[in-house]
matplotlib code that plots the C-alpha trace (Angstrom):
import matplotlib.pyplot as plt

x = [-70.2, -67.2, -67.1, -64.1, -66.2, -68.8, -66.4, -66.5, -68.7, -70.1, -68.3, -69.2, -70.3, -68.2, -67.8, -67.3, -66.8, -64.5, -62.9, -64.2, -67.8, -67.8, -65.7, -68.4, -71.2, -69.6, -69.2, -72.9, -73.8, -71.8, -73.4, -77.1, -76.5, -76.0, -79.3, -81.0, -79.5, -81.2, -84.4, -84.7, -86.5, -85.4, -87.5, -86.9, -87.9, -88.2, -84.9, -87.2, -89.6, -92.0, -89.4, -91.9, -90.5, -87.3, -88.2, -86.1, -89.3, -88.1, -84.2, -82.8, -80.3, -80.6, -82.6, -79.5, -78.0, -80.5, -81.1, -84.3, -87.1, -90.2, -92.7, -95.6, -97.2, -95.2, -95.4, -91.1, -89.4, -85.8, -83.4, -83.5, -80.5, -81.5, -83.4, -85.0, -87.4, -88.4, -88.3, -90.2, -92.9, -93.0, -93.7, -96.6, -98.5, -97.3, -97.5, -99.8, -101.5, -98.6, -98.3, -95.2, -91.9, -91.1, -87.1, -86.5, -83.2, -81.9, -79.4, -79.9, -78.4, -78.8, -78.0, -76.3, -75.4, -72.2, -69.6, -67.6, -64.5, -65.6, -63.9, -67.2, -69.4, -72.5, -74.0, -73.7, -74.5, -76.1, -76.5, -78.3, -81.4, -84.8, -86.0, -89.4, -91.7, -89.6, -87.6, -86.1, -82.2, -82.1, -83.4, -80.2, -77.8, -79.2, -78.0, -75.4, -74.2, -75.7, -73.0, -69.9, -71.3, -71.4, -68.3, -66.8, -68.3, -67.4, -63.8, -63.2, -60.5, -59.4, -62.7, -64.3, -68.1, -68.2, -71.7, -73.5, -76.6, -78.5, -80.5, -77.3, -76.9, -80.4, -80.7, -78.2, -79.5, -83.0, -81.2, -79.7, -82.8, -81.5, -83.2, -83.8, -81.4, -78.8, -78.9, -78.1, -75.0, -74.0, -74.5, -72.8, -69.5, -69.1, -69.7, -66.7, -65.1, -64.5, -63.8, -62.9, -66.3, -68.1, -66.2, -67.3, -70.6, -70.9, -69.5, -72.3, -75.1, -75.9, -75.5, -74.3, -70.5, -71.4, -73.0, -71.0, -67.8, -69.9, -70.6, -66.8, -65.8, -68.6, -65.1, -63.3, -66.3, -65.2, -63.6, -64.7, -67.8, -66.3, -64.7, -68.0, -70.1, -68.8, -70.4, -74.5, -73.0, -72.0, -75.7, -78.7, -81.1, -83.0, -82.9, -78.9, -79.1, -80.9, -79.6, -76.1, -78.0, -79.4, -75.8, -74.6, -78.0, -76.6, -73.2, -74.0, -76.2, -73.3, -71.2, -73.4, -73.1, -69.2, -68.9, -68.4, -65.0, -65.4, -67.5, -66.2, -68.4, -68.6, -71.0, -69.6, -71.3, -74.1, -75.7, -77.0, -80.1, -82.7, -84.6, -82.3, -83.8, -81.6, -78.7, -76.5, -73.6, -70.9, -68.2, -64.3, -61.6, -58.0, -58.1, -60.4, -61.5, -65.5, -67.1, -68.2, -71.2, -73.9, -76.9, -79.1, -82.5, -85.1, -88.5, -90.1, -89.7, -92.3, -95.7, -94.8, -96.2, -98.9, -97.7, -96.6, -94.1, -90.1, -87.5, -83.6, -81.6, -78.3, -76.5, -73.0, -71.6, -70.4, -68.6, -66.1, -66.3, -64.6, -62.3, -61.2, -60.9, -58.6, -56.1, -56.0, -54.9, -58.0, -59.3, -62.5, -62.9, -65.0, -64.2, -62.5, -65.1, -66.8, -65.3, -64.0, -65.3, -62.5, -64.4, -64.0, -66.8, -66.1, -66.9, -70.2, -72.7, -70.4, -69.5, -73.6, -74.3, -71.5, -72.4, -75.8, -75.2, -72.8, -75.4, -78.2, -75.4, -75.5, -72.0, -70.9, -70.0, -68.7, -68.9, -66.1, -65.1, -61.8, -60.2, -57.5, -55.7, -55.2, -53.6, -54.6, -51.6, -53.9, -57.2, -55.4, -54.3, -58.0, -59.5, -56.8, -58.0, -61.3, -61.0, -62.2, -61.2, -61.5, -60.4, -62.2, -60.8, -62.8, -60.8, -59.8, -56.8, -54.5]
y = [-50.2, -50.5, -53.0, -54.8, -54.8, -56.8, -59.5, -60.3, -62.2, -60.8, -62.3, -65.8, -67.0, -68.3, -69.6, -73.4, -74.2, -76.6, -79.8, -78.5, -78.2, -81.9, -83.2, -82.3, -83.0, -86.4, -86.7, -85.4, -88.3, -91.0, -89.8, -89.9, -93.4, -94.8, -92.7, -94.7, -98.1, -97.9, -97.0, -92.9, -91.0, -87.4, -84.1, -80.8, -77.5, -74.2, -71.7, -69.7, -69.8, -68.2, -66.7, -68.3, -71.9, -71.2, -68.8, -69.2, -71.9, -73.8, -74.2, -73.2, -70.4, -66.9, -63.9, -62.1, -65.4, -65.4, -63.6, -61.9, -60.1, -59.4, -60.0, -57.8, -58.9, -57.4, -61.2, -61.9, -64.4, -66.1, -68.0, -71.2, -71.7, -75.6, -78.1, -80.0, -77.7, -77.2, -80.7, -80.8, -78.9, -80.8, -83.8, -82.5, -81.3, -84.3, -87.1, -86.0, -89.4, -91.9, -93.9, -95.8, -94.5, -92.0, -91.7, -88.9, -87.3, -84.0, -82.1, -78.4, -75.2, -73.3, -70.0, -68.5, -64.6, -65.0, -62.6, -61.9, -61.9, -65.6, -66.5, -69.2, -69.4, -68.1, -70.3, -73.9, -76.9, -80.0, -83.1, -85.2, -87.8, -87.5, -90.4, -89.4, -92.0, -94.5, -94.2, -97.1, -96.9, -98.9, -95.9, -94.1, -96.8, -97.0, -93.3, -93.4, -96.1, -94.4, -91.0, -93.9, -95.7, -92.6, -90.9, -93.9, -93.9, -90.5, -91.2, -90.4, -92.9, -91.7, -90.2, -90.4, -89.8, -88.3, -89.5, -88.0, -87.8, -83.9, -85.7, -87.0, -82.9, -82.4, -84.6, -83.2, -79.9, -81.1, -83.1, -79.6, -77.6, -75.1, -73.1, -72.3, -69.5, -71.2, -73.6, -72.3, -70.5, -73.3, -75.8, -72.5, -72.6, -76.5, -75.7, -73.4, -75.2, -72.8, -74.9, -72.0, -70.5, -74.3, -74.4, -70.9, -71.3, -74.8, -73.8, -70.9, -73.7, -75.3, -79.2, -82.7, -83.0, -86.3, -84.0, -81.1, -83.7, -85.1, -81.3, -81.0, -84.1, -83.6, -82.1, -85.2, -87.3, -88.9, -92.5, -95.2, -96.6, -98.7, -95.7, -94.4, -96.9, -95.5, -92.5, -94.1, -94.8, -91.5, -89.9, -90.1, -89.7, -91.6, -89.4, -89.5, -93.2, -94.2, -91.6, -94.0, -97.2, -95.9, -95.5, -98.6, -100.0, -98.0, -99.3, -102.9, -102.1, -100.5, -103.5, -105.7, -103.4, -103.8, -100.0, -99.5, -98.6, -95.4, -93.9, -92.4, -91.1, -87.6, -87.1, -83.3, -82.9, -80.0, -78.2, -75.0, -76.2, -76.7, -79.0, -81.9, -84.5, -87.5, -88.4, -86.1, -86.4, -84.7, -86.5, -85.1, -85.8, -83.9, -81.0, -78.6, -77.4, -77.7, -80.6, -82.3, -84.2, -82.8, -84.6, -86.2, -86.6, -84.6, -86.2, -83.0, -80.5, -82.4, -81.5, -78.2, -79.3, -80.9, -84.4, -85.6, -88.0, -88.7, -88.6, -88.6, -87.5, -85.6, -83.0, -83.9, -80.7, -80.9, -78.2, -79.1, -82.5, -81.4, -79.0, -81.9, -84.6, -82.0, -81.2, -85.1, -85.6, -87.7, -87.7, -86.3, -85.7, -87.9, -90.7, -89.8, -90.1, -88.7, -88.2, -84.9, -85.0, -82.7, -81.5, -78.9, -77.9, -80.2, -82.8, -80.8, -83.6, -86.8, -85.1, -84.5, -88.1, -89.5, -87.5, -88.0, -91.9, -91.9, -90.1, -92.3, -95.0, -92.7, -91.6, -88.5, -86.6, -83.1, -81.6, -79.0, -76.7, -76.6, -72.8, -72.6, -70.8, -73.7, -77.2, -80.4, -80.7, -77.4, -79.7, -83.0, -80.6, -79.1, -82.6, -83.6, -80.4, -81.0, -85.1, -86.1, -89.4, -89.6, -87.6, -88.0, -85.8, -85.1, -83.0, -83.6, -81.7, -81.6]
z = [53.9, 51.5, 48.7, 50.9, 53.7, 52.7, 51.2, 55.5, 57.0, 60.7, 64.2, 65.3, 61.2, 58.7, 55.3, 54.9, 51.1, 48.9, 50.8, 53.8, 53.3, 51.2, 54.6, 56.5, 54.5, 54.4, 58.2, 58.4, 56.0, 58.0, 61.2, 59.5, 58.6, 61.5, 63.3, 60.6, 61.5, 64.9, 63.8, 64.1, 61.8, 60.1, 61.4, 60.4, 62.1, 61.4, 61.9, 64.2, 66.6, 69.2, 71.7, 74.7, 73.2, 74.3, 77.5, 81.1, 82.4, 79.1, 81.3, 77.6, 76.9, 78.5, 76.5, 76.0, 74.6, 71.8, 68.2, 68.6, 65.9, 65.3, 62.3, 61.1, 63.8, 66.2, 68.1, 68.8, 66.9, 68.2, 65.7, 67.4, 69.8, 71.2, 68.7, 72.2, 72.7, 69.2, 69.0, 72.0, 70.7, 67.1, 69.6, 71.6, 68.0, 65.6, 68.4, 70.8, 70.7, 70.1, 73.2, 71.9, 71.5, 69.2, 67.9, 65.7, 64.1, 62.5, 61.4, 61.5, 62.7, 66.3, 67.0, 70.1, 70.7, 72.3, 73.2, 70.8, 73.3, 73.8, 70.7, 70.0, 66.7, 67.0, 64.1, 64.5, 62.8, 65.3, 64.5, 66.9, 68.4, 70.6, 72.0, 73.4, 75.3, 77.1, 80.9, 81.0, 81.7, 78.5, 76.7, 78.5, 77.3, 73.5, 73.1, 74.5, 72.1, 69.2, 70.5, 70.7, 67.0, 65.4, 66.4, 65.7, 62.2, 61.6, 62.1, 65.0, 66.8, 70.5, 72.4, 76.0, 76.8, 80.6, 82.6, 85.3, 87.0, 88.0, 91.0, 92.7, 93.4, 93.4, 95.7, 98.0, 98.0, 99.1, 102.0, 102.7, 102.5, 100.2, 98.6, 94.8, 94.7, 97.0, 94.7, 91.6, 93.3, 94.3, 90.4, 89.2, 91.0, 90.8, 86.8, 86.7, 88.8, 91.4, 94.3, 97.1, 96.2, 97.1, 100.2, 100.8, 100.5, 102.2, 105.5, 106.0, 105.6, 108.5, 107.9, 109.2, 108.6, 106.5, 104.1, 104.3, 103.0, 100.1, 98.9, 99.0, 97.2, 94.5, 92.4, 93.2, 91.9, 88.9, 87.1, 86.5, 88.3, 90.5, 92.1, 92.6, 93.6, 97.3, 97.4, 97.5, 101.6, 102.1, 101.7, 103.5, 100.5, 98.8, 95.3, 95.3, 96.1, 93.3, 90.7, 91.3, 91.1, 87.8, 86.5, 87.4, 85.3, 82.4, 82.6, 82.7, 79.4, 78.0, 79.0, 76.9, 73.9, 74.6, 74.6, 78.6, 78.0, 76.2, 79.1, 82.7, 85.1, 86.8, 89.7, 90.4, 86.0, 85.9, 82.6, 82.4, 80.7, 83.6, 81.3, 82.6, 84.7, 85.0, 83.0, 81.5, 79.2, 77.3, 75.0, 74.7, 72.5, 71.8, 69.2, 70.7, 73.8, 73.9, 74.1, 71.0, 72.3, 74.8, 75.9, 78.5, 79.8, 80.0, 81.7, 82.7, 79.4, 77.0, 79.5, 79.0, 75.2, 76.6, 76.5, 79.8, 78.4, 79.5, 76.6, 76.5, 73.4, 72.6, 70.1, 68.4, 67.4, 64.0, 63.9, 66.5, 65.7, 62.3, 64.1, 66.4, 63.1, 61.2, 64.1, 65.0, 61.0, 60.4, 56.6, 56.4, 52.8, 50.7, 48.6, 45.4, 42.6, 39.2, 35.3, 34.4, 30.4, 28.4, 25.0, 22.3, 19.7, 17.3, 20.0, 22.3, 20.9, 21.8, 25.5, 26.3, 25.1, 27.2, 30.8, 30.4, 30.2, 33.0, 35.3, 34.1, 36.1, 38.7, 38.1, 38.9, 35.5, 35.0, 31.5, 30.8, 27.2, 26.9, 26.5, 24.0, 26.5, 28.6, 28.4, 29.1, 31.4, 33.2, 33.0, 34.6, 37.5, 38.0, 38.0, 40.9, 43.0, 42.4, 43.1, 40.1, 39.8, 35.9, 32.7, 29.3, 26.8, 23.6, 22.1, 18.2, 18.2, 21.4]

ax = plt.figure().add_subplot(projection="3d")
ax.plot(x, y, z, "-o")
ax.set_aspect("equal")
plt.show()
């Protein structure tokens, strides 16, 4: 590989440094904060794993989707691609014997083998919540909230978090007797939205018309809740039924945080992550294309840990989130701040003293020589670059 070559970084990974990198770094910090405020704690994980903690019976990404080795051991090792069931498996070890709830936070990168003609990063940074140990549709609301206060608090002004609920199809499945495989045709054509393929498959099965219609309309099931509210007397279940009643719970929660209006609801909403067991949740805004938030619950994943315990949490992709801030114009950078001290060598003693005094403040203080081949007009124009808000010069002769 040439010398130019390796000034390149592989496909899907990039270099964040500068403004960019303190933008987000600042974002990350905002976002951290407000986890905090409603009482999560930080974990970290390792970058990689057992490859049976993220295997198909997990409902995480696909083998080909992941970044694969092996140690000395010859056991194989994945890069993480999802924190929850790392996350997961930090619960059943740490928390094994906790029997209150558990909230936990993070901010780490996943790692997803895309296809390059996808055009998608294959690093990623997440930043996101677990709350394990509590399946009360007040647990649903709380992080929910904690997605709408913290893109809020990042800066972001115009967004919408889209609802639904996996038993609503779940349930209409069972009332059709399909079977596994029918199935996941069937959540994969509603997921790309391929509508002739639904319609399709629905008229080989062998159901009531009543049934039949609500397969159809699942595309046409979204707005506000109102508009769906409709739907729990079009089905003959009782797992649909209640998955609606749960969202209404949720929205009258959300109504008492005075956040309802930033949510929609989608009934026709799947995930390819099989882990899902109730609500599920993704949050939009103008700028970019993917989703910036994904999330929902996930009752069944943590017995696979050995702790039979529900939990509900989501992921705020940061990088999109900062893709989505910079094409909407919104100022991610932080806070001008710090002093810029200017000295030559008659002055090196009287520069140290005075940084290390402003840092014992806690003031940010950057010590620079100045090069006789450079002016102080060179210097003032650095320090505005660099967003220093100060200039010191030390310098005896100018």
């Amino acid at each position: 590989m040439t010398a130019a070559a390796l000034l390149h970084t592989p496909e899907g990974v990039r270099d964040i440094y500068n403004g960019e990198c303190a933008g987000k770094l600042a974002v990350e910090d905002k976002i951290s904060n407000v986890f905090h405020l409603y009482g999560y704690e930080d974990i970290e994980t390792p970058t990689f794993e057992y490859f049976d903690i993220f295997n198909k019976e997990r409902g995480s990404v696909t083998s080909q989707e992941m970044f694969k080795f092996f140690d000395r051991d010859n056991n194989t090792l994945v890069l993480r691609p999802d924190m929850t069931p790392a996350i997961a498996r930090c619960v059943g070890k740490y928390f094994f014997e906790e029997t209150m709830p558990v909230r936990l936070c993070y901010r780490e990168r996943t790692f997803i083998n895309n296809s390059n003609y996808q055009g998608r990063l294959k690093e990623i940074t997440q930043t996101g919540v677990e709350l394990i140990g509590d399946d009360a549709s007040g647990a649903d609301a709380e992080v929910i909230a904690l997605v709408i206060d913290s893109l809020k608090t990042a800066g972001l002004e115009e967004f919408q978090v889209e609802l639904g609920q996996v038993e609503f199809f779940r349930g209409l499945t069972e009332e059709a007797g399909m079977d596994q495989e029918t199935c996941d045709a069937l959540r994969e054509l509603i997921e790309n939205k391929n509508y002739f393929g639904v319609d399709e498959l629905i008229s080989k099965r062998d159901m009531p018309d009543s049934l039949r219609t609500v397969f159809l309309k699942l595309p046409e099931l979204f707005g506000t809740l109102e508009q769906l509210k409709q739907v729990k007397y079009m089905v003959n279940n009782d797992r649909s039924r209640k998955a609606v009643e749960r969202l209404e719970k949720i929205h009258a929660i959300l109504e008492s945080y005075g956040l309802a209006g930033y949510v929609s609801y989608d009934l026709g909403m799947l995930s390819k992550y099989q882990y899902y067991t109730g609500i599920i949740f993704k949050a939009y805004t103008y700028g970019t294309g993917e989703y910036i938030v994904n999330g929902g619950r996930y009752d069944k994943l943590l017995i696979q840990f050995g702790k039979d315990v529900p939990a509900v949490g989501f992921a705020i992709i940061v990088d999109q989130l900062m893709l989505a801030m910079s094409r909407q114009k919104l100022d991610t950078e932080p806070e001008k701040s710090g002093t810029m001290v200017l000295y030559d060598s008659s002055s090196q003693d009287k520069a140290v003293k005075l940084v290390l005094e402003l840092r014992k403040k806690h003031k940010k203080a950057v010590l620079i020589r100045k090069s006789s081949k450079k002016t102080i007009g060179d210097y003032e124009n650095y320090a505005r670059q660099k967003g220093w808000k100060d200039m010191i010069c030390l310098i005896d002769e100018q």
